[in-house]
C-alpha positions as CSV (number, residue, x, y, z in Angstrom):
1,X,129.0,202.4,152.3
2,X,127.3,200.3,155.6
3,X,126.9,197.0,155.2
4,X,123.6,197.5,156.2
5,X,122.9,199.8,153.2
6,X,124.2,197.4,150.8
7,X,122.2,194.6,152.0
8,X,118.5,194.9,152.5
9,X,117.3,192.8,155.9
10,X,116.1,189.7,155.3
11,X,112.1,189.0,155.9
12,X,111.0,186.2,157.4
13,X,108.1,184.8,158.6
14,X,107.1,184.7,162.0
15,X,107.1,180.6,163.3
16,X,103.7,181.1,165.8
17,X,101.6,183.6,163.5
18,X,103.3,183.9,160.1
19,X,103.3,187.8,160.3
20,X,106.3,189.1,158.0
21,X,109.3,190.5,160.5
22,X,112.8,191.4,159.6
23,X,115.3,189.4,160.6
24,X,117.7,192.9,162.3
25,X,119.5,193.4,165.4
26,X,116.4,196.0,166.2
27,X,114.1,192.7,166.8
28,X,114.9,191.8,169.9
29,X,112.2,189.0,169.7
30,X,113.8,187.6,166.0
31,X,112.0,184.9,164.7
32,X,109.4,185.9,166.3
33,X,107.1,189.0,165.4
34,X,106.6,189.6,169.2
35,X,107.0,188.8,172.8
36,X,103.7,187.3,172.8
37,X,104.3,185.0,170.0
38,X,107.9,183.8,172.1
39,X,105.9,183.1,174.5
40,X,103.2,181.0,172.5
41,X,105.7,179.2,171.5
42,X,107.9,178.2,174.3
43,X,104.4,177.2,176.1
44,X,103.6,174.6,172.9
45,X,107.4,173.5,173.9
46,X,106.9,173.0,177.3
47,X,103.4,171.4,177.3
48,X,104.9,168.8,174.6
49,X,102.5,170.2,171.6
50,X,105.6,170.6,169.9
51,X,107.9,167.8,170.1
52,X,111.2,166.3,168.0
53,X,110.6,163.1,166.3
54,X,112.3,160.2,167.4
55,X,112.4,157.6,170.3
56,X,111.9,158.4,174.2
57,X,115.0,159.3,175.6
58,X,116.0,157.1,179.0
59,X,117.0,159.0,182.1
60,X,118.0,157.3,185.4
61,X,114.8,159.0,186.8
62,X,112.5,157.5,184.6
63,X,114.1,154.5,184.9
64,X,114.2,154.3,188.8
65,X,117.8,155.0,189.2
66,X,119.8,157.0,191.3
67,X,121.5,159.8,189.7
68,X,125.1,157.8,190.1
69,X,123.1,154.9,187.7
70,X,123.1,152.6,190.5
């Protein structure tokens, strides 16, 4: 017997829209429901709606510094 058949998939919910999706090999866009969704949510990423907790990190360019931290 498959592993596959002994094991139903697991069901999760999908991060942008909470749909229901399995969690298989066949979605190519796991955790996600869909490509749209992905997409939703690497946009919140990138315009800083969703952020980690925690301080500012320091970079030599926000600090005026050249990239050899001189």
């Amino acid at each position: 017997m498959s592993r596959a058949a002994e094991n139903p998939p697991r069901i999760v919910s999908c991060p942008t829209c909470s749909e229901r999706v399995k969690w298989t090999e066949g979605n190519p866009h796991r955790p996600f429901c869909s490509e749209r969704c992905k997409l939703l949510d690497l946009g919140a990423w990138a315009d800083e709606t969703h952020t980690i907790p925690g301080d500012a990190a320091h970079d030599a360019v926000s600090e005026g510094l050249q990239p050899d931290g001189r």
